[in-house]
MITOR-257544 format. One record per residue (C-alpha): residue number from 1; residue in three letters; chain; x, y, z. Coordinates in steps of 0.05 Angstrom, whole numbers, plus 5000, padded with zeros to 4 digits. Each point is the difference from the previous one (the first is absolute). Example, Ala and Ser with C-alpha at 12.3 -4.5 7.8 and 13.67 -1.06 7.14 Angstrom:
<pt><num>1</num><residu>ALA</residu><chaine>A</chaine><X>5246</X><Y>4910</Y><Z>5156</Z></pt>
<pt><num>2</num><residu>SER</residu><chaine>A</chaine><X>5027</X><Y>5069</Y><Z>4987</Z></pt>
This chain:
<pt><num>1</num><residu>UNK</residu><chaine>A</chaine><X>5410</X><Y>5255</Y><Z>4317</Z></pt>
<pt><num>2</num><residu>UNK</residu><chaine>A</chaine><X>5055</X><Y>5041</Y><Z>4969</Z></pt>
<pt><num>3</num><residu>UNK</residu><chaine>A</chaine><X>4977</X><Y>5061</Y><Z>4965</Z></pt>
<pt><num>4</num><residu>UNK</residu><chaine>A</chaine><X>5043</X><Y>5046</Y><Z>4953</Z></pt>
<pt><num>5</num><residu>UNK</residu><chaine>A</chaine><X>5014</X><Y>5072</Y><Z>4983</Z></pt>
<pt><num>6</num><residu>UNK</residu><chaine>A</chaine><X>5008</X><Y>5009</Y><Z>4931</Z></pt>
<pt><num>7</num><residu>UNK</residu><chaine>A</chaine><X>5061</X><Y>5041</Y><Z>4985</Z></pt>
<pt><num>8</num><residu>UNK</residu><chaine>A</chaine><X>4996</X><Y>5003</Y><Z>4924</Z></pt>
<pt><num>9</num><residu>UNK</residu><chaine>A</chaine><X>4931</X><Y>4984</Y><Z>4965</Z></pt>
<pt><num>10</num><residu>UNK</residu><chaine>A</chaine><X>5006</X><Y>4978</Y><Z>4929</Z></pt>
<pt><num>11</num><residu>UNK</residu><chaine>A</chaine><X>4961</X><Y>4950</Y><Z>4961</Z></pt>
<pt><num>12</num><residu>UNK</residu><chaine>A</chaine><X>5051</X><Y>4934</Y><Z>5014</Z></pt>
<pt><num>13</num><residu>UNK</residu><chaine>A</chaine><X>5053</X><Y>5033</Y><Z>5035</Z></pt>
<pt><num>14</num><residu>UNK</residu><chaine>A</chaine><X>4989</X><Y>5014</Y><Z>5067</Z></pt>
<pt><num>15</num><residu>UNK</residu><chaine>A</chaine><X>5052</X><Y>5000</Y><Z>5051</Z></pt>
<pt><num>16</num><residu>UNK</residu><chaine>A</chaine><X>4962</X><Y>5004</Y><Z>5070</Z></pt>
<pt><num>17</num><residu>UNK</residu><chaine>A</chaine><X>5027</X><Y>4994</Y><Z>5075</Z></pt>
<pt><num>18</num><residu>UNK</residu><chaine>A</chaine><X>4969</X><Y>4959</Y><Z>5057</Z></pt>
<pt><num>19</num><residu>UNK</residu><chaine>A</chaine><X>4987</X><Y>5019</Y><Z>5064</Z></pt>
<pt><num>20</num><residu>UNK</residu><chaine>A</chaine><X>5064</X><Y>4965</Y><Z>5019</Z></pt>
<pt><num>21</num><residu>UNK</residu><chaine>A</chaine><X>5043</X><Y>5037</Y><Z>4945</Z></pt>
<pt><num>22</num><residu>UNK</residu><chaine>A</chaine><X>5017</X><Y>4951</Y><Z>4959</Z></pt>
<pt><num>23</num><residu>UNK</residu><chaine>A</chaine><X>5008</X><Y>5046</Y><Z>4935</Z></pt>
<pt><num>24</num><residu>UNK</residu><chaine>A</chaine><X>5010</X><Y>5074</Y><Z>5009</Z></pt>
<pt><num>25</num><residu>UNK</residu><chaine>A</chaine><X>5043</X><Y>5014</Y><Z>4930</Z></pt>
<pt><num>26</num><residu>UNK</residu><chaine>A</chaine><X>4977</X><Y>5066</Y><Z>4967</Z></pt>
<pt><num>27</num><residu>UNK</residu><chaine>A</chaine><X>4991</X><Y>4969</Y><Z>4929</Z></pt>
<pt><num>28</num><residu>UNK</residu><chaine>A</chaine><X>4997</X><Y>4925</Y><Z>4975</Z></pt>
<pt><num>29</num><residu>UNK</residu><chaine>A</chaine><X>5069</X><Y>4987</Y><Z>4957</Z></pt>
<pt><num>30</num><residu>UNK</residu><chaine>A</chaine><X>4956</X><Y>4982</Y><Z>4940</Z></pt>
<pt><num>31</num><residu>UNK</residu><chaine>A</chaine><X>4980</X><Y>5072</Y><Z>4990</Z></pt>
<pt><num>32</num><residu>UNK</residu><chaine>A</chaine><X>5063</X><Y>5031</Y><Z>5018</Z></pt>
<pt><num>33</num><residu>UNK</residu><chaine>A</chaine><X>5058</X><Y>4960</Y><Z>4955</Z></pt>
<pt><num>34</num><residu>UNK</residu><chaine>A</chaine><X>4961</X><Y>5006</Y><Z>4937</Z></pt>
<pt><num>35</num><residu>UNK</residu><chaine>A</chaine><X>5001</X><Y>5065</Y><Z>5007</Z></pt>
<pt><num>36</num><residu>UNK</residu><chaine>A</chaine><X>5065</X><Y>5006</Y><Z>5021</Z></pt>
<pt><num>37</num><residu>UNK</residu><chaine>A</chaine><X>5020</X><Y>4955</Y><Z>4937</Z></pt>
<pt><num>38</num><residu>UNK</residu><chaine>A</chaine><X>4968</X><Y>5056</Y><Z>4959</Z></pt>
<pt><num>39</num><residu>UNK</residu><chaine>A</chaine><X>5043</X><Y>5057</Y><Z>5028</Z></pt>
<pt><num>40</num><residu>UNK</residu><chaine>A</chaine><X>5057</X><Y>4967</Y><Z>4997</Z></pt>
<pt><num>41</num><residu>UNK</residu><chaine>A</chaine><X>4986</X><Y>4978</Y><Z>4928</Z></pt>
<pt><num>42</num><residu>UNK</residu><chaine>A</chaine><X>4995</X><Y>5076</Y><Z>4983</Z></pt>
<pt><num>43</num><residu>UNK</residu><chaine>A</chaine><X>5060</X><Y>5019</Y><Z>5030</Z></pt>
<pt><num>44</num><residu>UNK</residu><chaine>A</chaine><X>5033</X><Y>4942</Y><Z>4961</Z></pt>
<pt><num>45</num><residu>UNK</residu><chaine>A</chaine><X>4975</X><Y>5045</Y><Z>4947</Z></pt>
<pt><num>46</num><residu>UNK</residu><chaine>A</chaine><X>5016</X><Y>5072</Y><Z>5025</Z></pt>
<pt><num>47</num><residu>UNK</residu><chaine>A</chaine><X>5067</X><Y>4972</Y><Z>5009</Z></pt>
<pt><num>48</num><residu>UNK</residu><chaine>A</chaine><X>5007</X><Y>4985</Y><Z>4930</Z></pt>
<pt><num>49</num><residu>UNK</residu><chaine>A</chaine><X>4972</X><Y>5058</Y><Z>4973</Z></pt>
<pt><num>50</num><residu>UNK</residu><chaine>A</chaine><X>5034</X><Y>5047</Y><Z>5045</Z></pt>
<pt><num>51</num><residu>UNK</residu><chaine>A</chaine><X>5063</X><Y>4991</Y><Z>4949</Z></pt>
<pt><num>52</num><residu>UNK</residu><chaine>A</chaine><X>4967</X><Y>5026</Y><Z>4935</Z></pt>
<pt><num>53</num><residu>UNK</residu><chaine>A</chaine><X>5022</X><Y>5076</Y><Z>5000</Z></pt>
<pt><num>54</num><residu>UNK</residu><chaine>A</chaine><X>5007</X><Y>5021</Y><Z>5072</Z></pt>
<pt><num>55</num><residu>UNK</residu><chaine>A</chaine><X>5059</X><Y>5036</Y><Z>5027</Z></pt>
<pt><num>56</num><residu>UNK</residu><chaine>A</chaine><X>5047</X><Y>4956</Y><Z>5042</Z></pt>
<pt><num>57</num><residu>UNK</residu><chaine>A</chaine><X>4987</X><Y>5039</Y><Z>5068</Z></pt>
<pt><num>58</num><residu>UNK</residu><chaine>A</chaine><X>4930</X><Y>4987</Y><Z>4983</Z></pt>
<pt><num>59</num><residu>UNK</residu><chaine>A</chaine><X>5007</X><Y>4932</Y><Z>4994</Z></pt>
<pt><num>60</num><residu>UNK</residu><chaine>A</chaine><X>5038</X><Y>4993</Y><Z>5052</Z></pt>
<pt><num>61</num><residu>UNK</residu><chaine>A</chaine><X>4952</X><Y>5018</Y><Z>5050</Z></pt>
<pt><num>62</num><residu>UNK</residu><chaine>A</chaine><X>4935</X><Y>4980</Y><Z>4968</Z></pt>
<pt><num>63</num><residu>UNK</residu><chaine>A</chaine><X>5029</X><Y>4927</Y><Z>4996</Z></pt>
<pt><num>64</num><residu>UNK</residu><chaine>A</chaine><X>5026</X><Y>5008</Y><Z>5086</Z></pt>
<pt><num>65</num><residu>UNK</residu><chaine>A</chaine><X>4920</X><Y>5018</Y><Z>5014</Z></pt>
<pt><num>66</num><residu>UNK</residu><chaine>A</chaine><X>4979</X><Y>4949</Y><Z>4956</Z></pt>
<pt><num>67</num><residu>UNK</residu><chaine>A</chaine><X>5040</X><Y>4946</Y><Z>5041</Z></pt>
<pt><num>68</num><residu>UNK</residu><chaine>A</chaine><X>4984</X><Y>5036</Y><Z>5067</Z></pt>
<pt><num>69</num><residu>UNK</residu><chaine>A</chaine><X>4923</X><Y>4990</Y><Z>4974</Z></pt>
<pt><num>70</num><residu>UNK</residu><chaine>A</chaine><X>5012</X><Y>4926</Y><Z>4981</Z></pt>
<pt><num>71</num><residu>UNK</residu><chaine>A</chaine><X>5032</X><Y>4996</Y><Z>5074</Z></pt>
<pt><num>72</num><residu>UNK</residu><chaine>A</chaine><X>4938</X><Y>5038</Y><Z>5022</Z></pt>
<pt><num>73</num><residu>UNK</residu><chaine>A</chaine><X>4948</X><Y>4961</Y><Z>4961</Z></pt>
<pt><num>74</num><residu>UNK</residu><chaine>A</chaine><X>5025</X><Y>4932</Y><Z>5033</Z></pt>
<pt><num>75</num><residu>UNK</residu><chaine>A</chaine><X>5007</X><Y>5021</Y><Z>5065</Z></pt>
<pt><num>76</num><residu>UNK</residu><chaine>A</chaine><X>4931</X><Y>5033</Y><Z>4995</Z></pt>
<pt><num>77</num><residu>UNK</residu><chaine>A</chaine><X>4973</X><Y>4925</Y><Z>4991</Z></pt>
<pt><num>78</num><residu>UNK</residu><chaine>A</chaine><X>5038</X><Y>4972</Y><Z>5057</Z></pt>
<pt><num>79</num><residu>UNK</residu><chaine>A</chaine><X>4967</X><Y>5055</Y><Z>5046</Z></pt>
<pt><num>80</num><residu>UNK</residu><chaine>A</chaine><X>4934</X><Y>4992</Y><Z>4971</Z></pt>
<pt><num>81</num><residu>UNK</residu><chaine>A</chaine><X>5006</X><Y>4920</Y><Z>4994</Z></pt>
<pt><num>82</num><residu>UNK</residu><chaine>A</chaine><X>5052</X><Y>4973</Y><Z>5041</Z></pt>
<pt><num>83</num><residu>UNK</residu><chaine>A</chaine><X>4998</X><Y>5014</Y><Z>5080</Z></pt>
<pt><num>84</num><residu>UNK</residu><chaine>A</chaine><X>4938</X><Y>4985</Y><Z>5035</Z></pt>
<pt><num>85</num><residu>UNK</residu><chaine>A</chaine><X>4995</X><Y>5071</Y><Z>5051</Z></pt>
<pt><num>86</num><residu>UNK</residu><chaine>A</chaine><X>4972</X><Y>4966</Y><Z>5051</Z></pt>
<pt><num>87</num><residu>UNK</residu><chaine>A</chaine><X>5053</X><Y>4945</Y><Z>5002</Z></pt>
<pt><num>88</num><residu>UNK</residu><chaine>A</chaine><X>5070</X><Y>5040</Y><Z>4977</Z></pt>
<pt><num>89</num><residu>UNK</residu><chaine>A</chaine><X>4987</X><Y>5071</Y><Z>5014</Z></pt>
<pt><num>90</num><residu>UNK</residu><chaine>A</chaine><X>5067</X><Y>5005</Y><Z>4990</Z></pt>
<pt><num>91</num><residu>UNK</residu><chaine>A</chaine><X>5019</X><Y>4985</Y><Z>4933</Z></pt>
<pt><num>92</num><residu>UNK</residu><chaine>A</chaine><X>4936</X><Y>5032</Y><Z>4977</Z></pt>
<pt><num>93</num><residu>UNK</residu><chaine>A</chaine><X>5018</X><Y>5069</Y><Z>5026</Z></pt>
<pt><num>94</num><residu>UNK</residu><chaine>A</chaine><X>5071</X><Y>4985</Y><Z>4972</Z></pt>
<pt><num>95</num><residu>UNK</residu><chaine>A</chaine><X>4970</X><Y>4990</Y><Z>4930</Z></pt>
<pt><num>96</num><residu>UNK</residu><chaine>A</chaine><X>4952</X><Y>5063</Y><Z>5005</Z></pt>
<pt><num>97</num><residu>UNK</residu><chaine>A</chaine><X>5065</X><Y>5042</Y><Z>5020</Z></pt>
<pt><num>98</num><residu>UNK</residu><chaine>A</chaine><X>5041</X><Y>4975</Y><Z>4942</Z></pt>
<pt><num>99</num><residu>UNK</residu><chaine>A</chaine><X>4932</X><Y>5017</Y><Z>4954</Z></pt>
<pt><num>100</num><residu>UNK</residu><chaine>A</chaine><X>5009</X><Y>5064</Y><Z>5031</Z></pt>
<pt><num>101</num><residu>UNK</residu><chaine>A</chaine><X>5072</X><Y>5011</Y><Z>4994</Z></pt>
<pt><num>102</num><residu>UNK</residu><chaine>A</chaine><X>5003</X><Y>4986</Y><Z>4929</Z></pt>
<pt><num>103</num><residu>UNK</residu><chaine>A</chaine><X>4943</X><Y>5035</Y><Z>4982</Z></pt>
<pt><num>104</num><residu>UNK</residu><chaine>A</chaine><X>5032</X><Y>5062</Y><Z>5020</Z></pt>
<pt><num>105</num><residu>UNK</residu><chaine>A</chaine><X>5063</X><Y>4983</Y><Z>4975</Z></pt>
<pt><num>106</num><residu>UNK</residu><chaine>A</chaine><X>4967</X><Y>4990</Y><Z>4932</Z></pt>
<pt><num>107</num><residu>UNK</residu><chaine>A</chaine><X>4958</X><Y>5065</Y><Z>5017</Z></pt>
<pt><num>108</num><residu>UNK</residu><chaine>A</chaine><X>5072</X><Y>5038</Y><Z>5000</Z></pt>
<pt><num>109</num><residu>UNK</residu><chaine>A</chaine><X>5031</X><Y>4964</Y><Z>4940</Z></pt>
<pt><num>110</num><residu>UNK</residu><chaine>A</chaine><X>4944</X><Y>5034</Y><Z>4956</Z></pt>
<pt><num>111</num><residu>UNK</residu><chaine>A</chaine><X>5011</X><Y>5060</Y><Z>5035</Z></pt>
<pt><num>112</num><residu>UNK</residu><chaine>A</chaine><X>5076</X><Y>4994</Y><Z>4969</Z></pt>
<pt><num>113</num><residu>UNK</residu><chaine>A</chaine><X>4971</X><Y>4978</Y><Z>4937</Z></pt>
<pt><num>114</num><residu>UNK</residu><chaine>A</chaine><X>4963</X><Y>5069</Y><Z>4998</Z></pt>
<pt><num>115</num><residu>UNK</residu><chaine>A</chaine><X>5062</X><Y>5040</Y><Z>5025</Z></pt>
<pt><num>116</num><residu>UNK</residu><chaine>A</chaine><X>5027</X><Y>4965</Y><Z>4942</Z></pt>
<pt><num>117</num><residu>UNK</residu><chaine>A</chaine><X>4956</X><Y>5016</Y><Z>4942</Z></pt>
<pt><num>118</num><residu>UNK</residu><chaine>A</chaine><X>4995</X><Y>5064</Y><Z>5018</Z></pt>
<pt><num>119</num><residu>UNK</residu><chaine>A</chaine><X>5079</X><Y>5007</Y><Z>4998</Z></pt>
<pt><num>120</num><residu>UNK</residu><chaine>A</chaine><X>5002</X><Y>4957</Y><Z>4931</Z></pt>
<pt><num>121</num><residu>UNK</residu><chaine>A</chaine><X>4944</X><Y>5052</Y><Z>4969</Z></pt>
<pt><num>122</num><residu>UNK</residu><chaine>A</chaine><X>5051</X><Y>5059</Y><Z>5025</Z></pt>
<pt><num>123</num><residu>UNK</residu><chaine>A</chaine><X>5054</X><Y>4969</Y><Z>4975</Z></pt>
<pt><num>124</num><residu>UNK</residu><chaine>A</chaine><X>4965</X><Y>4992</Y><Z>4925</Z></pt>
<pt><num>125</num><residu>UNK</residu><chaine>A</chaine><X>4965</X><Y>5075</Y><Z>5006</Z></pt>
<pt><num>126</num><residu>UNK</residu><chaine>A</chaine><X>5076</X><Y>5022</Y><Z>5013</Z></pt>
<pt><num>127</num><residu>UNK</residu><chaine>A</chaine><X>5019</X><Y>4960</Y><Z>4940</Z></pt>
<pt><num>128</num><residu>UNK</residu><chaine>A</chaine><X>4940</X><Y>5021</Y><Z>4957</Z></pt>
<pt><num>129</num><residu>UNK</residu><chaine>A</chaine><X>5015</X><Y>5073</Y><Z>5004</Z></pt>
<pt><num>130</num><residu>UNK</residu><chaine>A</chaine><X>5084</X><Y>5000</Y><Z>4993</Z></pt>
């Protein structure tokens, strides 16, 4: 007899792994690409808002972290989805090290789009007072 460890327990999703291994992904695709449809469809959004009165440099790099997050967001469901561990340990650390990677490379965008700001609000403060 076969018995399972339950690695997510929800009411009619359960993804489980046997004794031999025969499943060992950290989340069932079902729950991870709707949600990763949602994010996406909000930067879809943020994309198209991020035009109505925002200073070019702005833009510029609010729309570069928005496609490093769509980047992010996709790869995010491969490594949660996509490679069994037990069976390519390989590609699954690969996938966690590009979640990584972008996430701090979208960690120092915003900290450019803060330098930025903050030079844009000295910039109108010099203008506002001659």
């Amino acid at each position: 007899m076969e018995m399972f460890i339950p690695i997510i327990d929800c009411p009619g999703l359960s993804v489980a792994q046997s004794e031999a291994g025969s499943i060992s992904i950290l989340a069932p695709p079902i729950v991870t690409v709707p949600i990763a449809l949602f994010c996406t469809l909000f930067l879809i959004v943020y994309w198209q808002l991020a035009r109505l009165h925002t200073p070019r440099s702005r833009r510029r790099l609010r729309r570069a972290n928005a496609f490093i997050f769509f980047v992010l967001i996709w790869i995010l469901v491969i490594a949660l989805s996509g490679f069994d561990v037990d069976l390519q340990p390989a590609q699954f650390t690969l996938a966690w090290l590009g979640v990584l990677g972008l996430s701090v490379f979208a960690v120092s965008l915003a900290t450019l789009d803060i330098a930025n700001n903050f030079r844009i609000l000295k910039k109108r403060d010099e203008c506002a007072q001659g």
